[in-house]
C-alpha positions as CSV (number, residue, x, y, z in Angstrom):
1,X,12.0,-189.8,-131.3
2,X,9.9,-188.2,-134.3
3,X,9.3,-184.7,-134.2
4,X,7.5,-182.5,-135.9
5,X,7.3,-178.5,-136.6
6,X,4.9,-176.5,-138.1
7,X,6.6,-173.9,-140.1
8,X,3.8,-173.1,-142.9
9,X,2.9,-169.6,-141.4
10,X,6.0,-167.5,-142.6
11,X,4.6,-168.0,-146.1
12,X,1.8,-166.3,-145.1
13,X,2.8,-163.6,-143.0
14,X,6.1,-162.7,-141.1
15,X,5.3,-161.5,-138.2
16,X,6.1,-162.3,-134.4
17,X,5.1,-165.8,-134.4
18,X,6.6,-166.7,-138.0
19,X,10.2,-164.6,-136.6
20,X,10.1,-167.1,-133.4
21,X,9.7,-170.3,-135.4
22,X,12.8,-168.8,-137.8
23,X,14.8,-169.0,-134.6
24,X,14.0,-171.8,-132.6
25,X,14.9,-174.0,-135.5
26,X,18.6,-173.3,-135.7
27,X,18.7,-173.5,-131.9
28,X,17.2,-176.9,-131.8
29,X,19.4,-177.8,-134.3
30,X,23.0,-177.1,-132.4
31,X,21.0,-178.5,-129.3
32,X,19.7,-181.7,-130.1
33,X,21.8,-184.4,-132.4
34,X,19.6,-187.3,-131.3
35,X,15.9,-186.8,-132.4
36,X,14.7,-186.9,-135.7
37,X,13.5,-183.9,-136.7
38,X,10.5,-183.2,-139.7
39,X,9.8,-179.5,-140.9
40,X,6.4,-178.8,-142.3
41,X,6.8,-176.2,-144.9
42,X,3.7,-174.5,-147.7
43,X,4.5,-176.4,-150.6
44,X,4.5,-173.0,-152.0
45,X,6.9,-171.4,-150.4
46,X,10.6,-171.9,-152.1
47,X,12.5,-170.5,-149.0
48,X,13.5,-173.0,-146.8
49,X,13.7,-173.2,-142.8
50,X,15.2,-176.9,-142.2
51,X,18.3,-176.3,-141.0
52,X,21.0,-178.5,-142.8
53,X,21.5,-181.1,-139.7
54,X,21.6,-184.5,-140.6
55,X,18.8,-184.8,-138.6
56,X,16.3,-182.4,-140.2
57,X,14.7,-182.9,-143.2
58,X,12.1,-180.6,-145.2
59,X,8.5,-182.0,-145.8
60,X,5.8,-179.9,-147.7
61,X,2.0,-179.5,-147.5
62,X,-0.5,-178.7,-149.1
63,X,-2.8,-177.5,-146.7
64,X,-2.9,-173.4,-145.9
65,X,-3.0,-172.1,-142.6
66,X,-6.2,-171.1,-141.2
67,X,-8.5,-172.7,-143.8
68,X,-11.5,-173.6,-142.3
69,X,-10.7,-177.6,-143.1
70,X,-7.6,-176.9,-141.6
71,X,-8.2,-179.3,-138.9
72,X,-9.1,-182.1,-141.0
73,X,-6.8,-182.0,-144.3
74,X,-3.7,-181.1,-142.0
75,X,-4.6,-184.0,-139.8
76,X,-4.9,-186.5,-142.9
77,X,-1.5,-185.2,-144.2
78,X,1.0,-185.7,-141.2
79,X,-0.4,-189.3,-140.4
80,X,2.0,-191.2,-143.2
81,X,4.7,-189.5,-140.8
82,X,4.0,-190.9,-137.9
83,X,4.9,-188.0,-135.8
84,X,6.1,-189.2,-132.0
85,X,5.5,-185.5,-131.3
86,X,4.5,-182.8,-133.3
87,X,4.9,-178.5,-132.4
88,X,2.0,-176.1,-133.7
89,X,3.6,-172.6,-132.9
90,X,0.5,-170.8,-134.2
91,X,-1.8,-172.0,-131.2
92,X,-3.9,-174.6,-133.3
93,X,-3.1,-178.5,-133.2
94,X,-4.6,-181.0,-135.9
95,X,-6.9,-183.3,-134.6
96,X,-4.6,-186.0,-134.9
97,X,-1.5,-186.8,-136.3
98,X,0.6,-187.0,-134.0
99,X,1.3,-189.1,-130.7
100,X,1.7,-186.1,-128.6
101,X,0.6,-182.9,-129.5
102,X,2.6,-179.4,-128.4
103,X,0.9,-176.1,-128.5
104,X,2.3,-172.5,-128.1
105,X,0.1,-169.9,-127.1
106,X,1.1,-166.8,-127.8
107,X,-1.3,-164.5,-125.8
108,X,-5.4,-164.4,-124.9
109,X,-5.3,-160.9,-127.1
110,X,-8.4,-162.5,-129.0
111,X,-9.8,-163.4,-125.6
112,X,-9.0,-159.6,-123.4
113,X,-9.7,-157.6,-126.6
114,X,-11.6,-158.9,-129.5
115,X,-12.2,-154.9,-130.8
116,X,-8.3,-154.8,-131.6
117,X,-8.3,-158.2,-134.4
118,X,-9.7,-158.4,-137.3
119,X,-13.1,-160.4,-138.2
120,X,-10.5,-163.4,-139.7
121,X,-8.5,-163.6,-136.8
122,X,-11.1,-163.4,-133.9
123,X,-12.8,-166.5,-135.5
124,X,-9.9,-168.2,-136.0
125,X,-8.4,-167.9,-132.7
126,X,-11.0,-167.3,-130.1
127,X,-13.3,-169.7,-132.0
128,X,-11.1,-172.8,-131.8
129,X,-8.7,-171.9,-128.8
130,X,-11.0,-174.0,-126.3
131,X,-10.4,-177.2,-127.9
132,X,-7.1,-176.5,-129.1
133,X,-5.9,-176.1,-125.1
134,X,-8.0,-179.2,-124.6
135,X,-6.2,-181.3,-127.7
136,X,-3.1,-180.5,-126.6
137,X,-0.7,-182.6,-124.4
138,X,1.5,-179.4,-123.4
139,X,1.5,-176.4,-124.2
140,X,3.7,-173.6,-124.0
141,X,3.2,-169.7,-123.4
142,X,5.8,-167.0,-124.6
143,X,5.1,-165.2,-120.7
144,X,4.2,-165.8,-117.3
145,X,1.5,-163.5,-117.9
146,X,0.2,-165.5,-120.5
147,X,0.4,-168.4,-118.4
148,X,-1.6,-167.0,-115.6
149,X,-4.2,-166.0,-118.0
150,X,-4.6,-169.5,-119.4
151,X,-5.4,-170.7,-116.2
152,X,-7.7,-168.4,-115.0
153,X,-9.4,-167.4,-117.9
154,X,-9.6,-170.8,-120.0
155,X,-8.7,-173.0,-116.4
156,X,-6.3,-175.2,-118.0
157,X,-4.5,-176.6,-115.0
158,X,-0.6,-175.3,-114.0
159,X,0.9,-178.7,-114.6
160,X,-0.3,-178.6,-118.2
161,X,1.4,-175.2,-119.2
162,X,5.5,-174.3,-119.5
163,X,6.3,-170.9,-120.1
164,X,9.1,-170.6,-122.3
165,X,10.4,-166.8,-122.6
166,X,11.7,-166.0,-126.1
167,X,14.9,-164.1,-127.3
168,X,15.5,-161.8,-130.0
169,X,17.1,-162.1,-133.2
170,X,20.9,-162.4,-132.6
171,X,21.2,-159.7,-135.4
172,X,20.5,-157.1,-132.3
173,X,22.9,-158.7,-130.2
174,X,26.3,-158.0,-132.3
175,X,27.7,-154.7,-132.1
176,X,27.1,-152.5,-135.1
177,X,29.4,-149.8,-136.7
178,X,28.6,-146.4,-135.9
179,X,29.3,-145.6,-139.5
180,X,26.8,-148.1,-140.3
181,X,24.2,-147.0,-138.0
182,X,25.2,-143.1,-139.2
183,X,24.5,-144.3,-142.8
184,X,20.7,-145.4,-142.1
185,X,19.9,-142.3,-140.2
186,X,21.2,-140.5,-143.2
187,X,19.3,-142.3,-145.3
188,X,15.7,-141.7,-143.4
189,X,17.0,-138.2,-143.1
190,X,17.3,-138.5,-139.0
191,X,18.5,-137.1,-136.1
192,X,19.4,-139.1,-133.1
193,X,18.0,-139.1,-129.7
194,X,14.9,-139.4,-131.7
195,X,11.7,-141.6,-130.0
196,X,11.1,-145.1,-131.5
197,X,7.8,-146.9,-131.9
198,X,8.6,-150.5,-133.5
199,X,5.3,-152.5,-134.2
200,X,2.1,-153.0,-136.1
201,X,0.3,-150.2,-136.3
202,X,-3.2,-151.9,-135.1
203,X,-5.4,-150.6,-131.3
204,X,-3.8,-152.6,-129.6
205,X,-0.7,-150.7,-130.1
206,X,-2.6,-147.6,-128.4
207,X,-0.8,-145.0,-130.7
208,X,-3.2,-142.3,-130.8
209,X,-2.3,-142.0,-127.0
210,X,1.5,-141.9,-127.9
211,X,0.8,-139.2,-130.3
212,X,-1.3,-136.8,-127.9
213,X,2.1,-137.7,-125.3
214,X,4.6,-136.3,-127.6
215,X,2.4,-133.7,-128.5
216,X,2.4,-132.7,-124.9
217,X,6.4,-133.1,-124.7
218,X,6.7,-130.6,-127.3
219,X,4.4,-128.0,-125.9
220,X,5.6,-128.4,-121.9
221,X,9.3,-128.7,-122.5
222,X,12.5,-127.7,-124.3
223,X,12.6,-131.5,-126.3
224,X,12.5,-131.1,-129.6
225,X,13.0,-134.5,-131.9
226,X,10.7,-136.9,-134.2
227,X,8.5,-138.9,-133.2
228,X,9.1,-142.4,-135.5
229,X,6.5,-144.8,-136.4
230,X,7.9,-148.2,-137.4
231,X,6.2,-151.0,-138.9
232,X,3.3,-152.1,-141.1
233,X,-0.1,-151.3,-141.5
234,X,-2.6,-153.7,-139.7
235,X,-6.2,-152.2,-139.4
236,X,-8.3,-149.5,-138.4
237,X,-5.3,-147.4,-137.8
238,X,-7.1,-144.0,-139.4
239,X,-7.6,-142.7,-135.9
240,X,-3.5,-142.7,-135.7
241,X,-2.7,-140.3,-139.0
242,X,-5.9,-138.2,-138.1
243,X,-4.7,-137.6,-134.8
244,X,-1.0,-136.4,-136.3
245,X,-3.3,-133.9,-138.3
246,X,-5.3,-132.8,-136.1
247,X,-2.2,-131.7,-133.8
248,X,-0.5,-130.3,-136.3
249,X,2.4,-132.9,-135.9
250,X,2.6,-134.2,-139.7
251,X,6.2,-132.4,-139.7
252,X,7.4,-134.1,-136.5
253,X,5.6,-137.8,-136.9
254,X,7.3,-140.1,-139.1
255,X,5.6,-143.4,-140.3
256,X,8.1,-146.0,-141.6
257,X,7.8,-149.5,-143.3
258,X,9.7,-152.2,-145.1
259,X,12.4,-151.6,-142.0
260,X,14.4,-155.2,-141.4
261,X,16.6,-156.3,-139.4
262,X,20.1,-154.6,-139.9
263,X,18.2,-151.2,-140.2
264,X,15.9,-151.7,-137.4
265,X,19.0,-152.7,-135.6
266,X,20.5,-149.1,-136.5
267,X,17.4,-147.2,-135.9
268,X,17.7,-148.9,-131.9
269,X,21.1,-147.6,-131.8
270,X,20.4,-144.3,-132.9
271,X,17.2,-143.8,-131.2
272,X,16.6,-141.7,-127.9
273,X,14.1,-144.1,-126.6
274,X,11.8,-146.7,-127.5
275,X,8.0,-146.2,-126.5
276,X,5.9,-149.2,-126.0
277,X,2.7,-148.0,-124.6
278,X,0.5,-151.1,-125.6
279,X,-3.1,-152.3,-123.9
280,X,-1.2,-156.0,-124.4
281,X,1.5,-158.1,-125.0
282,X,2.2,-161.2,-125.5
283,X,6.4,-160.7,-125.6
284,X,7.2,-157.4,-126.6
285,X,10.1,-158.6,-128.6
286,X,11.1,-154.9,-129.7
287,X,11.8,-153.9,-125.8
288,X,14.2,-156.4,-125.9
289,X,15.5,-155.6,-129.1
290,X,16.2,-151.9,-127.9
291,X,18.0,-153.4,-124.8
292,X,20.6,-155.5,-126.5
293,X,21.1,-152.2,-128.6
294,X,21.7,-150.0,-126.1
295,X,18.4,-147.8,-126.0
296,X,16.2,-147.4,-123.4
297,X,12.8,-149.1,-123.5
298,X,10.0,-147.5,-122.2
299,X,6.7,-149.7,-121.8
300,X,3.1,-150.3,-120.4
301,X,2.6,-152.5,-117.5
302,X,0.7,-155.0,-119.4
303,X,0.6,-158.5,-120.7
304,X,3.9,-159.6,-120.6
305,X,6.1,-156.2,-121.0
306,X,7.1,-156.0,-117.5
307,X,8.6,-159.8,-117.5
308,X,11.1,-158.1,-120.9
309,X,11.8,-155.1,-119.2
310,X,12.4,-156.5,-115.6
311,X,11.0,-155.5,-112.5
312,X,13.5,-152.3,-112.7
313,X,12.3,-151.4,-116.2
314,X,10.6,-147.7,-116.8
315,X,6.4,-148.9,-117.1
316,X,3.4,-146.4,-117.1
317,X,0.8,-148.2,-114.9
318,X,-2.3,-146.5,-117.5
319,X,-1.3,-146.9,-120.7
320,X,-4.0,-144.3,-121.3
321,X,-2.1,-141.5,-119.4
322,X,-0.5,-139.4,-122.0
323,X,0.5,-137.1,-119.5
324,X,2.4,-139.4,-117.7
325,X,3.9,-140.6,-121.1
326,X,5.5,-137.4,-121.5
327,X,6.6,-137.0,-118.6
328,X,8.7,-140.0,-118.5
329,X,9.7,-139.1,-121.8
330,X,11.0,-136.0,-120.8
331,X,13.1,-137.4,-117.7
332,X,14.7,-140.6,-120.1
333,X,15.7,-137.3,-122.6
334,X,17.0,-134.8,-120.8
335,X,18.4,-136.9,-117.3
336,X,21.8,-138.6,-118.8
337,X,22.4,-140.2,-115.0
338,X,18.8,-141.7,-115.7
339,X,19.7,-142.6,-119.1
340,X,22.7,-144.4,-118.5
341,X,21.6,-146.4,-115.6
342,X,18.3,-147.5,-117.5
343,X,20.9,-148.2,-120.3
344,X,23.0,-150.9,-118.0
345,X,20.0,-152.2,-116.7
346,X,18.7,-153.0,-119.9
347,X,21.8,-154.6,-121.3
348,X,22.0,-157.1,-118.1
349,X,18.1,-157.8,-118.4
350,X,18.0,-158.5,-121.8
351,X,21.5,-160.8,-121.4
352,X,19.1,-163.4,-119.7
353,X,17.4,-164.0,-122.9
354,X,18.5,-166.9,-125.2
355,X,17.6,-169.0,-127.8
356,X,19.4,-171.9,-126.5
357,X,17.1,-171.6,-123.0
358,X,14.3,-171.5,-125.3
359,X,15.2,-174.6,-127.3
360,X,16.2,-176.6,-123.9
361,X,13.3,-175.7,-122.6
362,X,11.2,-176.4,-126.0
363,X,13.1,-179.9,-126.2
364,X,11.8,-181.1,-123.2
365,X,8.0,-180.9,-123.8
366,X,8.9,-183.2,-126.9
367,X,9.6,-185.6,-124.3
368,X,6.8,-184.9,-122.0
């Protein structure tokens, strides 16, 4: 069998989707000996993602992601293949080119709340997502809750859609030196026990409400450490550094970027707690992070974050509630017995994560 994989998008950005293509590749790799494998690359991008199996080999286009004769161009370039299958991981299939087209869909963020994306990427995505569910001859979601949603919102029936959980990188997995980890925090000029945010900064992310929590932490109780903002700058996220002003928190907020892996890794290990108080998710891959590392993960019960954290997880039914934010701040901070149990917990949750269920399970929609 002839399969292909759509790996153009981490030329263009490297975000959640682009990371979970990275790894699925190698895993399909020690997996599966028997199929022939083709990996679509940007003929502009020099990095390469084929791993060295005999039985991958690199192919480059020339078509971009998300042009708007996407559909057609990328089509006309994967017929001389002749794909037997062929795996868009960034929702949208060509209109042909394949015998058998495979889909993931990441989440219906575009579909639920159109005021968090960008002009681009809400015509992109909710503009073609229809047909693209339609097109496609399986599909898989990255959550149950996704999965529901496909069904009830776009009625795409059961049989049609796998849900195939996702793992993190194994980089969070292997322990880390505590001189190592004591090295980064020197270097940011941190304490530990500090509280983590680790994503875009973008509404959806719901930081402002974050912000008015820990403000409330400081003022009601004896806790006294940074608040630390990790990640890049999406859009319209103003509202988050004007809120830091106007509560006088510029001393105690921290807003880091150009964090990877090995010092995110360290920052999880040093953290306190890790605050995910999101409207949506579709994976909420830095919960799980923070479990394999050993700190607690705090989250919203949305999207797909309960499914990462487990039904014994710490959630805040409104992610609005800043009040109820710091309080469960305050009890994951100051309760070690807490601490420690929501530790183990996390550890065994996040243990039943794994690339090589996700490529099994991947494999088999190849196959139909």
């Amino acid at each position: 069998m002839h399969i292909g994989i759509d790996a153009r998008l981490p030329f263009y950005q490297m975000g959640g989707i682009s990371q979970s293509v990275l790894h699925l590749l190698p895993a399909l790799a020690k997996l599966d000996q028997a199929n022939q494998y083709t990996i679509f690359h940007s003929r502009k991008d020099g990095r390469s993602y084929t791993p060295s199996a005999a039985n991958f080999q690199r192919r480059d286009l020339w078509t971009p992601c998300h042009h708007r004769l996407e559909p057609w161009s990328l089509s006309t370039e994967l017929l001389p293949h002749r794909l037997d299958a062929l795996h868009s991981p960034d929702f949208i299939p060509p209109l042909w080119g394949a015998r058998r087209k495979i889909i993931t869909v990441h989440d219906l963020n575009f579909i639920f709340y159109p005021e968090f994306l960008t002009p681009e990427s809400l015509r992109y995505y909710a503009g073609k997502i229809q047909s693209a569910v339609k097109r496609a001859d399986a599909i898989a979601v990255d959550s149950e809750a996704t999965r529901q949603d496909l069904m009830e919102r776009m009625r795409v029936p059961a049989d049609k859609v796998t849900t195939v959980l996702l793992a993190a990188n194994p980089i969070y997995e292997r322990a880390h030196e505590e001189t190592a980890v004591t090295a980064t925090l020197q270097k940011h000029n941190l304490p530990r026990g500090f509280i983590l945010f680790v994503g875009t900064l973008e509404p959806r992310k719901n930081i402002p409400t974050l912000i008015k929590a820990y403000d409330l932490l400081r003022q009601e109780t004896a806790v006294d450490v940074p608040l630390i903002l990790v990640g890049g700058k999406g859009w319209i996220y103003d509202d988050i550094f004007a809120a830091i002003d106007e509560l006088g928190l510029r001393d105690h907020v921290r807003h880091l970027s150009g964090i990877f892996d090995e010092e995110l890794a360290h920052l999880y290990h040093g953290a306190g707690v890790l605050v995910t108080p999101s409207f949506y998710e579709g994976f909420g891959l830095p919960a799980l992070e923070a479990m394999h590392c050993g700190c607690p993960a705090v989250v919203s019960r949305r999207g797909s974050l309960p499914e990462i954290v487990g039904p014994e997880g710490l959630m805040i039914d409104d992610p609005e509630d800043a009040a109820a934010w710091a309080d469960i701040l305050r009890r994951i901070l100051t309760d070690s017995d807490l601490r420690e149990a929501v530790i183990a917990r996390g550890y065994a949750q996040a243990k039943t994560f794994s690339w090589e269920k996700t490529a099994r399970q991947t494999r088999q929609l190849y196959h139909g």
